[in-house]
N, C-alpha and C positions, 0 to 999 in steps of 0.2 A: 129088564124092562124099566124103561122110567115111571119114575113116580106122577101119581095125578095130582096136577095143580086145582089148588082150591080155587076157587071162584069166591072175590072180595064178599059178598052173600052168603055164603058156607063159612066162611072162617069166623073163630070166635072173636068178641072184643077184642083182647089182649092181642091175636095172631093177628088183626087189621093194625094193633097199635104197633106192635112189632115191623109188624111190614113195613106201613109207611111211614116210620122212624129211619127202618134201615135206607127206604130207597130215597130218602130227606139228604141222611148221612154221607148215600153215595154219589148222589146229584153236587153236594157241594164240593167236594173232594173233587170231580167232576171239572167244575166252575173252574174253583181255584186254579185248578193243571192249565185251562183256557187261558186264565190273565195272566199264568206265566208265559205262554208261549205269545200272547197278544203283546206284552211288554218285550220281551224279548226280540219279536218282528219290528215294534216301532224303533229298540233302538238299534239294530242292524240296519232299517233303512235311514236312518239320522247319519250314522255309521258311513255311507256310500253317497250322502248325498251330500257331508263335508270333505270326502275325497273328488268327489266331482266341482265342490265350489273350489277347492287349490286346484286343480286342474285348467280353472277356466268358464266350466260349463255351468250356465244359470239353471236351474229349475222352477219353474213355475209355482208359486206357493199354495198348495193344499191345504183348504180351512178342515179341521179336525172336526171330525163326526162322532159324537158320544151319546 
């Protein structure tokens, strides 16, 4: 049987600080994994879109959204 989850209201100081330390910690860990994979997409399409200018083929330039 699973355990019951406390309700942020029931749990002591220390188990609210605990908590939302841990889910701080794992949000950013989180993050981080995102901007590798966001870095990694822009440069695979940089990647494809200088294969395509030796090829010939113009691309239309995309202003970068940040």
């Amino acid at each position: 049987m699973p355990a019951k989850k406390q309700t942020p209201e029931k749990m002591s100081k220390d188990e609210q600080i605990g908590f939302h330390k841990g889910s701080i910690n794992t949000l950013v860990a989180e993050q981080a994994e995102l901007m590798k994979i966001v870095q990694i997409t822009g440069q695979l399409i940089q990647a494809h879109a200088q294969e395509l200018e030796k090829l010939g083929v113009k691309l239309p330039q995309q202003e970068e959204s940040k």
